[in-house]
C-alpha positions as CSV (number, residue, x, y, z in Angstrom):
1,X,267.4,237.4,161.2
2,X,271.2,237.6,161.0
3,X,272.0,235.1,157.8
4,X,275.4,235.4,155.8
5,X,274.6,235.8,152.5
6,X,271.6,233.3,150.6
7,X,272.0,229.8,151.7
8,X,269.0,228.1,149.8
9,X,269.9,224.8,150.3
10,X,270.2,224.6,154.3
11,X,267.1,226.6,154.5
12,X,265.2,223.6,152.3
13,X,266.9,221.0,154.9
14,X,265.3,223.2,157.8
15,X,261.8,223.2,155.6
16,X,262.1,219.4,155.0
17,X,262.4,218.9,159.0
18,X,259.4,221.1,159.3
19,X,257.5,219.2,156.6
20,X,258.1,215.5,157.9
21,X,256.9,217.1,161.7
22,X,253.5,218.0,160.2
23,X,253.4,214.6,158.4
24,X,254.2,212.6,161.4
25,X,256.3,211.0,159.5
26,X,259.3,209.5,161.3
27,X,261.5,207.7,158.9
28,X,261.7,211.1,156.7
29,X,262.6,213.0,159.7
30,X,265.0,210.9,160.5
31,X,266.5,210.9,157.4
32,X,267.9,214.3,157.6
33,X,269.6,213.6,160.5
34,X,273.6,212.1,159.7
35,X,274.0,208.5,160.7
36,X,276.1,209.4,164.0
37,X,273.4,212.8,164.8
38,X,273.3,214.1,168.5
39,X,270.0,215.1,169.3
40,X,269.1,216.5,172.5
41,X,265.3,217.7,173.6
42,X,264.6,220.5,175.7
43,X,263.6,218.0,178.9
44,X,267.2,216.8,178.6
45,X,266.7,213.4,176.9
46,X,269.5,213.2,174.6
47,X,269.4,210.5,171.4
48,X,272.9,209.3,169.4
49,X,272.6,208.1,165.6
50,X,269.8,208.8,163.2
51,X,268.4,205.2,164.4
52,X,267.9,206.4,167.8
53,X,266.5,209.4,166.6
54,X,263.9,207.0,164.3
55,X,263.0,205.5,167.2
56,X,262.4,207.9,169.7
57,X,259.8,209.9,166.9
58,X,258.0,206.9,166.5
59,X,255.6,207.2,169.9
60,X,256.2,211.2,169.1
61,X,254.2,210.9,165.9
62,X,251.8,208.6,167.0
63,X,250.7,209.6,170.3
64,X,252.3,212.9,172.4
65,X,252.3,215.4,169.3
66,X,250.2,213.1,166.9
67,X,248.7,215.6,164.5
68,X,251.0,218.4,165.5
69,X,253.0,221.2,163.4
70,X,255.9,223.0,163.8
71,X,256.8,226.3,163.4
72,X,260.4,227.3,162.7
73,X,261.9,230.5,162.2
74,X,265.5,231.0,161.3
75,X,267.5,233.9,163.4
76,X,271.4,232.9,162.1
77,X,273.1,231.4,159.5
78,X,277.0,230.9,160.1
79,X,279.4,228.9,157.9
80,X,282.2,227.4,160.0
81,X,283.6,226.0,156.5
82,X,281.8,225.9,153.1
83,X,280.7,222.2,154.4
84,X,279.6,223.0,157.9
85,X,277.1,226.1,159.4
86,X,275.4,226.7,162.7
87,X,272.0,227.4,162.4
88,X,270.0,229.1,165.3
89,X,266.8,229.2,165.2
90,X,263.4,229.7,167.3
91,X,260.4,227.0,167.1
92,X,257.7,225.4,168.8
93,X,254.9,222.3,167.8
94,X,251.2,222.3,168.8
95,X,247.9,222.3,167.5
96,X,246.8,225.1,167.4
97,X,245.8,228.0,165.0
98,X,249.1,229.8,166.2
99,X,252.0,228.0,167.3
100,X,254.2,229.6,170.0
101,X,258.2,230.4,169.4
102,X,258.5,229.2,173.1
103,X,262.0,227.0,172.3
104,X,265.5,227.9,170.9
105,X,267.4,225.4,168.9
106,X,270.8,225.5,167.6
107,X,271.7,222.7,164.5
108,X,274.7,221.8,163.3
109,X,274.7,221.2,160.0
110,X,277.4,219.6,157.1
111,X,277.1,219.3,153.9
112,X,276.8,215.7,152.5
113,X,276.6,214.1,149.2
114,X,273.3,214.1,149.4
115,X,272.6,217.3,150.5
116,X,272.7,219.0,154.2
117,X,272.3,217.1,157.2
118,X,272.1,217.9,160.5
119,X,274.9,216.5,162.8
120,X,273.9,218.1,166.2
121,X,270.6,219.6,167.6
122,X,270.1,221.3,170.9
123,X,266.8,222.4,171.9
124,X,265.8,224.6,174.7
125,X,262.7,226.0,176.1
126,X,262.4,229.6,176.6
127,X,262.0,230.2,180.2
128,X,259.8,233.6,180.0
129,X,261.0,235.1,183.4
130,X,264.6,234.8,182.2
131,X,264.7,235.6,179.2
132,X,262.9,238.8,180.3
133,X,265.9,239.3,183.4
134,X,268.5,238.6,181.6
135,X,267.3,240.9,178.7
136,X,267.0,243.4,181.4
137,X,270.6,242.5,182.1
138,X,271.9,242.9,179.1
């Protein structure tokens, strides 16, 4: 993990996110999300505005990952400004006793008055055949 210095307070946002998965709980999700968020999912569905985002957890929760976790580990830390860092890390949800890294995500968070939120999330799933080539490549 490459992290600047100790940046407790953006690793708590990143552990609330994680928390509100495993509770299924939407609205709290949501919540750490700014009011004009991008949030894009690995398939390419792409959400605008904490709202949207809201909405789209709703059926997420309660039927396609209902009673899922997610596992997040941070790999980078990187303050653009005191009030804005990229964060990249690797995750995955399931059910099981061990869930897989098998996603990258890069947030964008910025500091609020009410803590870090995120203002952009990209998420990507690791393609095993490239990420073996191109590791090769490098």
């Amino acid at each position: 993990m490459s992290v600047q210095g100790s940046h407790p307070e953006i690793e708590e946002t990143l552990a609330a996110l994680v928390r509100a998965w495993d509770a299924g709980d939407a609205a709290s999700f949501a919540r750490l999300f700014t009011e004009d968020a991008t949030y894009v999912v690995y398939f390419g569905a792409s959400y605008v505005g904490r709202e949207a985002i809201e909405r789209a957890h709703v059926p997420v929760f309660q039927r396609f990952q209902r009673g899922s976790r997610m596992r997040l580990q941070i790999r980078e830390i990187r303050l653009l400004t005191p009030d804005t860092a990229v964060v990249l890390t690797e995750g995955g949800v399931g059910k099981g006793a061990r869930l897989p890294l098998d996603k990258v995500q890069t947030f964008t968070l910025v500091r609020t008055e009410t803590g870090w939120k995120c203002a952009a999330f990209q998420n990507t799933k690791r393609n095993r055949f490239f990420s073996w080539l191109f590791g090769k490549l490098a």
